[in-house]
C-alpha positions in Angstrom: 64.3 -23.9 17.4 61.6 -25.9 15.9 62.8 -27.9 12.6 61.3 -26.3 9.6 61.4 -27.8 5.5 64.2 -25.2 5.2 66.6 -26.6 7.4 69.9 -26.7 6.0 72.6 -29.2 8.1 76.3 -28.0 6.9 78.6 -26.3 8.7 77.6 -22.3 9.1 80.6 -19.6 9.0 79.3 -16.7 10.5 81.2 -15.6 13.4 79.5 -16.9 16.4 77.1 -14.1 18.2 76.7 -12.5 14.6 73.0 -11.2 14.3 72.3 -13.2 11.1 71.9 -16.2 12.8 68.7 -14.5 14.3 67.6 -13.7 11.1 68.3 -16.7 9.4 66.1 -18.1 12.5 63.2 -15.4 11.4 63.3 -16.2 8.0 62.9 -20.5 8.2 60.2 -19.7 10.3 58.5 -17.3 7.9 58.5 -19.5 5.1 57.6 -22.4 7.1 54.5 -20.4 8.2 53.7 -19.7 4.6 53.5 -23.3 3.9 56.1 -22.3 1.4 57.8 -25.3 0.0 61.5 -25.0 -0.9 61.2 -25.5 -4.8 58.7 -22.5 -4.6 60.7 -19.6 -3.9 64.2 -18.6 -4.6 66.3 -16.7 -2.8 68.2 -14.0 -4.2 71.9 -12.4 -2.6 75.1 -10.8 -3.4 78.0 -10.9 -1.6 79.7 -11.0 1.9 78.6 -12.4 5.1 74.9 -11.4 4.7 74.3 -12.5 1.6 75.7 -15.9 2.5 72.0 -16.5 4.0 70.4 -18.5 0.5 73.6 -20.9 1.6 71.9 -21.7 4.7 68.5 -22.9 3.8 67.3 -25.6 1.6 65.9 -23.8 -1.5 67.0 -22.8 -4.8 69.2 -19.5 -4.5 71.1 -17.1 -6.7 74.2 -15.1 -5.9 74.9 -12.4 -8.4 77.1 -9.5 -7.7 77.5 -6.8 -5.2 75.0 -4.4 -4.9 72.7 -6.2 -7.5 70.2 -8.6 -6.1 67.3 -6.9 -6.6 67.8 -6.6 -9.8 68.1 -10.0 -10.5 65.5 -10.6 -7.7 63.5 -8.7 -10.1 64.6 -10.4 -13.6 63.7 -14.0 -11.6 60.4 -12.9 -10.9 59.7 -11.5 -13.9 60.5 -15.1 -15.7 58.6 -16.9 -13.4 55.7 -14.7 -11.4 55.1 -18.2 -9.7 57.8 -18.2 -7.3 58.1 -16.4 -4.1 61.4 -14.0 -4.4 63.2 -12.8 -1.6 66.7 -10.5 -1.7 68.8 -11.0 1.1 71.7 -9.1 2.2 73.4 -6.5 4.2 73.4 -2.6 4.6 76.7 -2.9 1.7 75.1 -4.9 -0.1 71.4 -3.4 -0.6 72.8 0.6 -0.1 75.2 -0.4 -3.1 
């Protein structure tokens, strides 16, 4: 994989062969091709595995609760309509 400004160079606990890594991969490169520079965007998650994804890149995150980050997705963008807000998480985490 190409290096992109939202590399991230700890240690990643996803269990290897997990299909996050993939999407982790997706979503560097995304932002990279948006020109997107980390202190621009934020990205929002709850809990679990999924939602460990804003731990992984180099960017400002937030983790609320279960079940809520598009909520406070919302309330972040709200306060600041200049930064690009994603929510992040998985099928628990969103369906909740």
């Amino acid at each position: 994989m190409t290096s992109t400004l939202f590399d991230y160079n700890g240690e990643i606990s996803w269990c290897p062969g997990c299909g996050d890594f993939k999407i982790l991969e997706a979503l560097k490169l995304a932002l990279t091709e948006l020109e997107l520079k980390p202190a621009e965007g934020v990205v929002v998650s709850g809990i679990g595995q999924a939602a460990k994804m804003p731990h992984y890149l180099k960017s400002h995150f937030f983790n609320g609760l279960h079940g809520r980050a598009l909520p406070a997705a919302t309330g972040i963008k709200a306060s600041n309509p200049a930064l690009t807000v994603l929510a992040v998480g998985g099928d628990g985490d969103m369906y909740g």
